[in-house]
N, C-alpha and C positions, 0 to 999 in steps of 0.2 A: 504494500500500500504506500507506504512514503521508505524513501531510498536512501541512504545517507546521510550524516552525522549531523551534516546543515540544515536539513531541510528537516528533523527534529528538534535541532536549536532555534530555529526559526518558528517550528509550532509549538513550544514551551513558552517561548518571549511573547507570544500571541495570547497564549491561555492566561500570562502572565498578567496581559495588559487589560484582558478585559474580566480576570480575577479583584477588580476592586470597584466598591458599589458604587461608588459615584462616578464612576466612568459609564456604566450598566446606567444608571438611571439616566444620563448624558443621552446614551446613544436611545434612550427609550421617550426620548419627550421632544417634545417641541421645541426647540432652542431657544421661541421667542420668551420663554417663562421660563430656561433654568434657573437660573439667576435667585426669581421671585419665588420659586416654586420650592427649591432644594436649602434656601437663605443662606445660600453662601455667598461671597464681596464678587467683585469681576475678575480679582487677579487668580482666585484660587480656580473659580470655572474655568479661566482662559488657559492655565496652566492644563488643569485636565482636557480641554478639548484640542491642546497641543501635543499633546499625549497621542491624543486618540488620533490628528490627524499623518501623525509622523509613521505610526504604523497602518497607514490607510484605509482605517476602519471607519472614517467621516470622510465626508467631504463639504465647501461651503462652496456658495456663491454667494455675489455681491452686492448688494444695490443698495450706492449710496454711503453714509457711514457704517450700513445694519448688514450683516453678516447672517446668511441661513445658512445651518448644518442639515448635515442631511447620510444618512448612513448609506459608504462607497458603494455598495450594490447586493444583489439578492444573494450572494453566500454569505456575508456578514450577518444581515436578518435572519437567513436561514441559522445558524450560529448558536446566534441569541435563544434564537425561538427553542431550538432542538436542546440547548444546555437547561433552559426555562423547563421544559417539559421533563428533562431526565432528574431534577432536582423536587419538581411536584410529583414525579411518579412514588406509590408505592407497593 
């Protein structure tokens, strides 16, 4: 299934990144209410959505001074959803 020592390094750093909750509620909300919604300042959200986008699990566009995130594509959701379901299952 996965080949070589890298591309296990590679999906550790990955479980890594999205092993901490408020990166998980990050990628689970509407960007436009992190902020208000989680009560945490701008530098600490902006720090984890730099996080998230350096392992290109978000992505944003732009308009204007306002910034949309938005999660990079369907095996990321997939991801989420599938770790979400194996964590409720019992």
């Amino acid at each position: 299934m996965i080949d070589g020592n890298e591309s296990l390094l590679k999906l550790a750093e990955l479980f890594k990144i999205l092993g901490d909750p408020t990166r998980l509620k990050i990628v689970e909300m509407c960007v436009n209410h992190i902020a208000e919604t989680m009560g945490m300042g701008q530098s600490a959200i902006s720090h984890q959505l730099r996080v998230l986008r350096q392992a290109r699990l978000v992505t944003y566009r732009k308009e204007g001074k306002t910034a949309y995130y938005s999660l990079n594509d369907d095996h990321v959701d997939g991801l989420v959803r599938m770790g979400m379901d194996h964590v409720s299952h019992q």
